[in-house]
N, C-alpha and C positions, 0 to 999 in steps of 0.2 A: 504494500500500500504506500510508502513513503517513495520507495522509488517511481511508484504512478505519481502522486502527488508534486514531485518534482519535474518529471518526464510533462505532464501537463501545465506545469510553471513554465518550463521551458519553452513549448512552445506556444503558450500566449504570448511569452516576450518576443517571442519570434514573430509571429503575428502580428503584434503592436508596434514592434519597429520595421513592418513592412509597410502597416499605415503610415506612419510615422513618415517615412519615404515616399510613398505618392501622395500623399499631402503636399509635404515640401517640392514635390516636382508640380504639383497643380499647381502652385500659391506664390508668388514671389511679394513677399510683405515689404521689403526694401525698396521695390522699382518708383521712381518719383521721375518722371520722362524729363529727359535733358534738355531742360533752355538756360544752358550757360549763355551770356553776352562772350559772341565768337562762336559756338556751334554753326554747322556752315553742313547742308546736305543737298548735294546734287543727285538728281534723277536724268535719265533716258524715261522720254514719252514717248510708246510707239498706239496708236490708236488706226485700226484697221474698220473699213468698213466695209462690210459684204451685202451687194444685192441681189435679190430675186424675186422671181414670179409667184405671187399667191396663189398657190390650188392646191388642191387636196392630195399629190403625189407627192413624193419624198421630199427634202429641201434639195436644189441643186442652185447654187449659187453661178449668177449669171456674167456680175462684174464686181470688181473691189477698186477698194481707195485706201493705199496706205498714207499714213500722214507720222511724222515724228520731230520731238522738237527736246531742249535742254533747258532745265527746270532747277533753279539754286532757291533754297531756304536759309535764311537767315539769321540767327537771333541776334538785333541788333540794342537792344540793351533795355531796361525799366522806364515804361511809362505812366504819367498820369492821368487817367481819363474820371472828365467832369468833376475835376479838380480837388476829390479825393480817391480815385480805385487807385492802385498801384495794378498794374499791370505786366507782363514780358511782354516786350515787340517782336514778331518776325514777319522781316520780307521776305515775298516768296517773287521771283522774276522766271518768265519763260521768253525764250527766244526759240524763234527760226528762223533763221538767213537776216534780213533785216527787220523783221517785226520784233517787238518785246513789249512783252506786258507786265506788269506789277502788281501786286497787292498786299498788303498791310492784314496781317490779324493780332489779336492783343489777347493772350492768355494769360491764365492762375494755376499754379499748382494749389490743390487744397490736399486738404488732410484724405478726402474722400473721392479726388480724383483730379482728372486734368481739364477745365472750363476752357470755353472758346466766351469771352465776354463781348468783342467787337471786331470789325474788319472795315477795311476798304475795299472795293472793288472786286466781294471775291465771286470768283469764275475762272475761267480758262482765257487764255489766248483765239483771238477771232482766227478758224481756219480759212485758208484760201477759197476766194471765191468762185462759184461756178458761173459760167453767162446767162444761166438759164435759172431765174432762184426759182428755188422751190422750195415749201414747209416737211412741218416732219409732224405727225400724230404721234402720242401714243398713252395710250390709256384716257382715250375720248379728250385731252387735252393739247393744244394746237403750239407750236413753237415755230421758230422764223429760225432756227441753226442747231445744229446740234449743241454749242457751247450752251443756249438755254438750257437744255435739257440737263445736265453737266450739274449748271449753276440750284436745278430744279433738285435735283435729287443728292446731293452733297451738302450745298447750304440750305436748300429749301426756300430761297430767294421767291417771293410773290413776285409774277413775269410782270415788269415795265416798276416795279415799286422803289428798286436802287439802282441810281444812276452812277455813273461811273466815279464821280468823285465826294461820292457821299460816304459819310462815317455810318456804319449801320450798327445798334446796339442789339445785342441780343435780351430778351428779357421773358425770363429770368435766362441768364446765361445757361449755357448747353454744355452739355457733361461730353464731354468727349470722350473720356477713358476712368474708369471707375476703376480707386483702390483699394485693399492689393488688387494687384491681377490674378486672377481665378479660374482654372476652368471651371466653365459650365455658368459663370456670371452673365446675367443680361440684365440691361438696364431702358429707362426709355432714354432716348436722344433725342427726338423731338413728340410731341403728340397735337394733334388738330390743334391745340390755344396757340401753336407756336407757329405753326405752318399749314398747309393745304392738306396734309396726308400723315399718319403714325408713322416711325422709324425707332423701331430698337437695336444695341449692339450687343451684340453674344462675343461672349471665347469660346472659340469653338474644340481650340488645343493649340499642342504647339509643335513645332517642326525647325528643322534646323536648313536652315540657308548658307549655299556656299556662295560668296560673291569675291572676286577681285582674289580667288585665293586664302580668301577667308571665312569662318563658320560661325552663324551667328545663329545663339539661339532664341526662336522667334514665339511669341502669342499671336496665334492665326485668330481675328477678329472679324467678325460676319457684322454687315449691316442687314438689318433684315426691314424688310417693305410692306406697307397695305396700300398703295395708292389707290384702289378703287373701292375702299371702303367695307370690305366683304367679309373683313374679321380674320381672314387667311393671308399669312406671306407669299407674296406674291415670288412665281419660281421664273418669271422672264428677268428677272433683273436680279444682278449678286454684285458686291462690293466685298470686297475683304481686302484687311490691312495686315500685313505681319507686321511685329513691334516687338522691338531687342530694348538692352540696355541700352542701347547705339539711338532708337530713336525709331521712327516707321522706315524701314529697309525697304521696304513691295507695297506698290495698290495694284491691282487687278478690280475692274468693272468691267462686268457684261451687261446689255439691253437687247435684248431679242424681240423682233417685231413689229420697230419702227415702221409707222407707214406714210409713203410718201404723199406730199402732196403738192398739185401742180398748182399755178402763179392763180388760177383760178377756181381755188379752194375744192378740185374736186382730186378725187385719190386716182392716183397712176397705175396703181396694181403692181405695185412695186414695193415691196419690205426688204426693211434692211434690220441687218445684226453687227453690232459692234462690238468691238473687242477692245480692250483698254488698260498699258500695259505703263506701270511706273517703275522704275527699277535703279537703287543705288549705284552711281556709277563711283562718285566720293566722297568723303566723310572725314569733318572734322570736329574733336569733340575734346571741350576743355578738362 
């Protein structure tokens, strides 16, 4: 009996420091995301778009548009907004060839996660134009370029509301990353008081990323969707973030089912799916 008695001590403790262990690899209770003044993260933007014929046969893609361009983040050091938030600044700039856009956002580390409080101009860089413009539908709502859609489902920007060089306040500011990081944590990020549509973020786990010759390990972070209201995540559209100590390494965004529309507002019969790819090229961190 004592040697059961022990034999079964033994292996609870075994047991409990194997929880013990996947705990600790779930949870990172230390990660507080990096806005030193001087963190500096460049991206490769490659953003593909593929079209084809709506019918009820297989998808077979008709024609594509690849587009790519290089994207710096910046933390450019503590500010004060409405003359008491303390704030972190970072610029984020994207260029292609000659164009270059900018935008300004102002974050908080809090005890309970990472806020986005305000921005300038956030969206994407206007892609090149085509001679023939044409809209884009999707989900019964109408847009003039794909960067709305971008600005629509990211910031959740109400279409014509912020102009280009407006300060826009979030309110109540938006949780970007809730801490620790945990799998299996979801939170809301936006709900209808804040925006047009619900948007929660999951962990969904974590994997590790080789980049530039180096392995970084990540928390795979799902945005998840209702835009039509229906009580179900919506499965045309994905977002996911990986997120190191280093900072967001990867975005990947999918939109499947865009539907095009011609200069007089009637559908082409033409859908397109887009693929959306962000990826560290370098990284600098104090």
């Amino acid at each position: 009996m004592k040697y059961a008695k022990l034999s079964i001590f033994i292996l609870l403790t075994m047991i409990r420091a194997c929880l013990l262990d996947i705990n600790g690899d779930d949870e990172d209770t230390g990660f507080i995301y990096p806005l030193q003044t001087g963190n500096v993260w460049k991206y490769e933007r490659r953003l593909s778009f593929y079209f084809y014929t709506d019918t009820t046969d297989s998808k077979q893609y008709l024609d594509s548009l690849l587009y790519s361009s290089e994207i710096t983040n910046a933390v450019t050091g503590r500010t004060i907004l409405r003359d008491t938030v303390e704030t972190i600044e970072m610029i984020g700039t994207e260029q292609d060839g000659p164009h270059t856009f900018t935008s300004v956002q102002y974050y908080q580390n809090r005890t309970d996660g990472l806020y986005l409080l305000a921005y300038h101009s956030a969206g994407n860089m206007i892609l090149p134009k085509t001679t023939a413009k044409k809209r884009i539908r999707f989900k019964d709502t109408y847009f003039d370029n794909y960067n709305q859609i971008l600005d629509y489902i990211q910031a959740c920007i109400p279409i014509g509301k912020v102009v280009s060089d407006s300060l826009y306040f979030e309110d109540p500011p938006v949780k970007v990353l809730s801490y620790p990081l945990r799998i299996g944590e979801q939170w809301t990020y936006r709900n209808t008081t804040q925006g047009p549509f619900h948007i929660d973020r999951k962990i969904e786990g974590k994997e590790t990323l080789r980049i530039n010759n180096t392995s970084y390990d990540c928390y795979k972070i799902r945005s998840l969707y209702d835009l039509d209201h229906d009580g179900q995540w919506d499965e045309d559209i994905r977002l996911t973030d990986f997120i190191s100590q280093e900072g967001l390494l990867q975005r990947t965004i999918t939109i499947l089912g865009l539907t095009e529309i011609s200069t007089q507002l009637e559908e082409t019969g033409r859908l397109i799916d887009t693929y959306e790819h962000y990826i560290l090229t370098d990284l600098t961190i104090q």
